[in-house]
N, C-alpha and C positions, 0 to 999 in steps of 0.2 A: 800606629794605633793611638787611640787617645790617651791621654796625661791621668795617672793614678800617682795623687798624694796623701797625706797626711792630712787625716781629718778628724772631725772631733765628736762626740756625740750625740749635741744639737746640731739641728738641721734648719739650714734654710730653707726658703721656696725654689726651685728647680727646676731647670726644662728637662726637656725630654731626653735619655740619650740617646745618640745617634748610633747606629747600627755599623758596626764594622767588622773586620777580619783580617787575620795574620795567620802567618804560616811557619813553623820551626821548619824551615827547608833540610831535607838531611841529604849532603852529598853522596858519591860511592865512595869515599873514605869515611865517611860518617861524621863528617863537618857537618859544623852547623852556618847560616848564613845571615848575618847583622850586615845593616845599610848605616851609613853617617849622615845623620840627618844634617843640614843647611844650619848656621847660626841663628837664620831669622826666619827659622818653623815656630810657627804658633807651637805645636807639643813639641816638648822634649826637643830644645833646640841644641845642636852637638851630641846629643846623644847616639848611641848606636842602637837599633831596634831592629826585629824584624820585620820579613816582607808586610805591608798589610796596609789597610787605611777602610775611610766611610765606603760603605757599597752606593750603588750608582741602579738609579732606574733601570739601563741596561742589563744589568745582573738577574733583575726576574721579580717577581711582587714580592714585596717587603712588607710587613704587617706593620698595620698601624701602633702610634703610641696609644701605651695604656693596652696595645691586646698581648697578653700573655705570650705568642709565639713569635714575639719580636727579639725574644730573648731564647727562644729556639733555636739550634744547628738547623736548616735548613736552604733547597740549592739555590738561594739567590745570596747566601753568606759563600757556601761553597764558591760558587762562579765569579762572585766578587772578590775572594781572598785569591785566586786563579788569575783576575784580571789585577788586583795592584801588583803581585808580583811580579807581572810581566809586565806592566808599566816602568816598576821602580826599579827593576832589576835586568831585564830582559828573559829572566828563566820564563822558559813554553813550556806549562803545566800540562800539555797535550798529549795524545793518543791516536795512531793510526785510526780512520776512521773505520777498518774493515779485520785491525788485528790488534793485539795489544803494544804493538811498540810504539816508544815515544816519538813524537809527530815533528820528523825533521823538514825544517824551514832553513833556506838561506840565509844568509847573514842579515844583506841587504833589503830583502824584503822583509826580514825579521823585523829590524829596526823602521824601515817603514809604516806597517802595521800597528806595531808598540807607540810610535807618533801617531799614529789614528786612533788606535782605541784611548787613548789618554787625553786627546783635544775631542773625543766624543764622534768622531766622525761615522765609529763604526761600533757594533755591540761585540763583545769579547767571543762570545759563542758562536755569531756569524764569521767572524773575522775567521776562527778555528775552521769554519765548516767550508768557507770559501776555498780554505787549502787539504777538502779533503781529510779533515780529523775532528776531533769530538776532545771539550775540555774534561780533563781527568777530576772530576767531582767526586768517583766512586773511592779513588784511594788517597781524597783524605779522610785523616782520622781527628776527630774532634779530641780537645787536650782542653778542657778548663773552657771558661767562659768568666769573662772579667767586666764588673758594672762601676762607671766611673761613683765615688761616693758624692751623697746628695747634694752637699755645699759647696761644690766645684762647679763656678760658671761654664766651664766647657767637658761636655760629658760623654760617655761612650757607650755601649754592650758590645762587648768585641769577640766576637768567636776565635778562639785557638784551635789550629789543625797543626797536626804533624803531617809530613806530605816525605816518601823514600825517594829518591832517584834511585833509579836499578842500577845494582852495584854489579860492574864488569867482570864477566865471563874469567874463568882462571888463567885462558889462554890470552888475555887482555887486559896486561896489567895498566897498572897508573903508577908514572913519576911521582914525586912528593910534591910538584907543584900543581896535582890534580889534570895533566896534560898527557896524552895517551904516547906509549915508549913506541908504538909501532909505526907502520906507513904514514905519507900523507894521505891515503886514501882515507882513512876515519875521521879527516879534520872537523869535516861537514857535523859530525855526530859528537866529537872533544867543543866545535864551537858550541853548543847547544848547555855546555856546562857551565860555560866561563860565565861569569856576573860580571854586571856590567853597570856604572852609574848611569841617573839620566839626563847627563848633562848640567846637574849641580842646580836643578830644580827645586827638587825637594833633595836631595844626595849628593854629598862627593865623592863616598869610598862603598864600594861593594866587598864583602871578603868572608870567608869561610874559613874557619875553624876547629879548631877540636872543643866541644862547650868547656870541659874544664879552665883551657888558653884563656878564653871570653871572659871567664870569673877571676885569673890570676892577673888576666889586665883591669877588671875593674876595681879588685883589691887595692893593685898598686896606683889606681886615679890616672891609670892614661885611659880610658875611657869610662861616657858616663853609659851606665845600663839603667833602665826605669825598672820597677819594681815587678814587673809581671816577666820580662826577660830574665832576672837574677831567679826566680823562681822557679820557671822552666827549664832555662841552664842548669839550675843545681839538682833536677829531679834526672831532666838525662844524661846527666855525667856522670851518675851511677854505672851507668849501662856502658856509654859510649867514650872510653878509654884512648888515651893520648896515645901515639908510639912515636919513638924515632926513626924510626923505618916504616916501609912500606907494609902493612898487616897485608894479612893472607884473606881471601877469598871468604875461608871458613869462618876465619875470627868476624870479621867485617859483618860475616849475616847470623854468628852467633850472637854479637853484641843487639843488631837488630832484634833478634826474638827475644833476647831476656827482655829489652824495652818494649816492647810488643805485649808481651806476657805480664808485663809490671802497669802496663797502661789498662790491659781489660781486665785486674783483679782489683778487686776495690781496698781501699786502704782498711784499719782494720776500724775506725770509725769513721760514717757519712757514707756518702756516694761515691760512683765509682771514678775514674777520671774523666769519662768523656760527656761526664751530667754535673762535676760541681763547678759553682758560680761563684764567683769570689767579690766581694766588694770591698777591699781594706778599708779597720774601724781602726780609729786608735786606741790602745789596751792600757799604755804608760810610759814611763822612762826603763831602763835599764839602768844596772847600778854604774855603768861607763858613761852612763848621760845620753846614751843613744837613745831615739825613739822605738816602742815597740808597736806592729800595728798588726793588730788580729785580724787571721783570713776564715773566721768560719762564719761572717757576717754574708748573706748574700744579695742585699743590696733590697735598698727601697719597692724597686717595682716588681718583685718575686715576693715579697713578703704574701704567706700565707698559701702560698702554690708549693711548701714542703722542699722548695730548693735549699743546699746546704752549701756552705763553702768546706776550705780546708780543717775541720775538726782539732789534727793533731800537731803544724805547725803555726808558728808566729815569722814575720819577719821583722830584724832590727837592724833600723839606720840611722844614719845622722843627715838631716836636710839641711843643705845646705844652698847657696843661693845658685851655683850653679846644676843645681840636682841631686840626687840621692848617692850616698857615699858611705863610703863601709859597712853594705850590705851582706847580711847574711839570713841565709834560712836556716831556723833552727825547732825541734820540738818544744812543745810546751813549756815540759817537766827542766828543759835546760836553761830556762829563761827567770828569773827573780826579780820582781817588780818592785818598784823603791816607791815609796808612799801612794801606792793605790792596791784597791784587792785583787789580788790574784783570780778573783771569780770573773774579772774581766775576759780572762784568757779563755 
């Protein structure tokens, strides 16, 4: 997804942002899934991010710049957040065309395909239908929408979805390395989990997670996370709890419904999660010297359409030139701004 940094309150002149999407992949352990980005990406180089990028013609009509539902959830974000995952990762966002299970493809032909739809040979949707199934648009859930801020030459509108893999059957457990304890006959259906780089394209490393893990590596700076990942990690790690062992069936889709349930209740001010827009403004310093950058801005081209960003958090970091670094989200009320007003926040 596009590069969110640290900006200031004057505005330059600006292009348009380009239209993208990403996806919080949640395994059946309730991992989450971050790609390593390549050293020489234009965004976030070495960074780890997740699935996502610009949508593509083949995804479905894209509204023009300047029309209001370009900044809309809607299924050309869907099908495009669907198609870079399965470009950059090999996850099949798919659906039995005729039942609801997930749409098992070979290995071989998997990988095939993923090279076609990424060199453009083929459209994501067709690709799906050729084998008999239909891309899963309907269970994503939109989480936030992110507008790159205005004085940033390379800019975005990036849809966030949260997207479950069906978490296995009780009689069908999982190792701890996310790999199925039982026969080889399920491998066909275990290969469909595994993440996979794409060949160090755009990615070296594919990996799943517990979101907490994600934020105690970025704490310690073995990786860098960009600001809209530290955000979304720290909102589902409420929910989605570390074990040393393997959880149980119960817990696994209990953890899902508290996050379920925390996602369609709206915060206790602004909108609810699957309508706010964030566009980080900068607020000030922190008394640690960190920068603090306010998310209840919702960005240039929403202005005046009643969009809200995050009302009751701030995040504070320290930028630095390899990226953003001791990140944390925090409320308001816990933040103290050192020579500027507090009304900023």
């Amino acid at each position: 997804m596009g590069p969110l940094a640290h900006t200031t309150a004057s505005r330059r002149p600006s292009n348009f942002p380009r239209p993208s999407a990403s996806i919080l992949l949640l395994s059946p352990q309730n991992h989450i899934l971050l790609l390593h980005r390549v050293t020489t990406s234009r965004s976030f180089p070495s960074a780890h991010v997740f699935p996502g990028g610009t949508l593509s013609p083949s995804d479905g009509e894209i509204p023009a710049p300047g029309d209001p539902a370009r900044h809309v959830d809607n299924r050309a974000y869907r099908v495009g957040a669907i198609r870079e995952c399965f470009e950059e990762s090999g996850m099949l966002l798919a659906r039995e065309g005729d039942g609801e299970g997930m749409l098992l493809v070979e290995k071989g032909e998997r990988e095939r395909g993923r090279r076609d739809v990424d060199g453009g040979l083929v459209g994501m949707e067709e690709w799906v239908k050729g084998r008999q199934g239909r891309v899963d648009v309907d269970n994503l859930i939109p989480f936030t929408r992110w507008i790159t801020p205005a004085n940033l030459p390379q800019r975005f509108t990036t849809q966030m979805y949260l997207y479950l893999l069906p978490l296995r059957t009780p009689a069908s457990p999982l190792s701890p390395t996310g790999t199925d304890a039982q026969s080889p006959a399920t491998n066909s259906s275990i290969d469909t989990l595994i993440p996979t780089p794409d060949g160090g394209r755009e990615h070296t490393a594919s990996l799943f997670l517990p979101p907490r893990d994600w934020l105690i590596k970025a704490q310690k700076r073995e990786v860098i996370l960009p600001l809209p990942q530290v955000y979304l990690l720290h909102l589902v790690s409420q929910f989605l709890t570390a074990a040393t062992s393997i959880q149980s069936h119960e817990t696994l889709q209990a953890q899902r419904d508290a996050l379920l349930q925390f996602i369609d209740t709206p915060p206790k001010k602004g909108p609810g999660w699957r309508d706010i827009c964030i566009s980080p403004m900068l607020a000030g310093k922190a008394r640690d010297g960190r920068t603090v950058m306010g998310l209840d801005y919702s960005g240039k081209e929403v202005e005046g359409q009643g969009r809200k960003g995050d009302l009751e958090r701030v995040v504070v970091v320290r930028f630095e030139a390899e990226g953003p670094k001791d990140v944390e989200i925090k409320f308001k009320e816990e933040v103290e701004l050192v020579g500027m007003d507090e009304a900023k926040l």
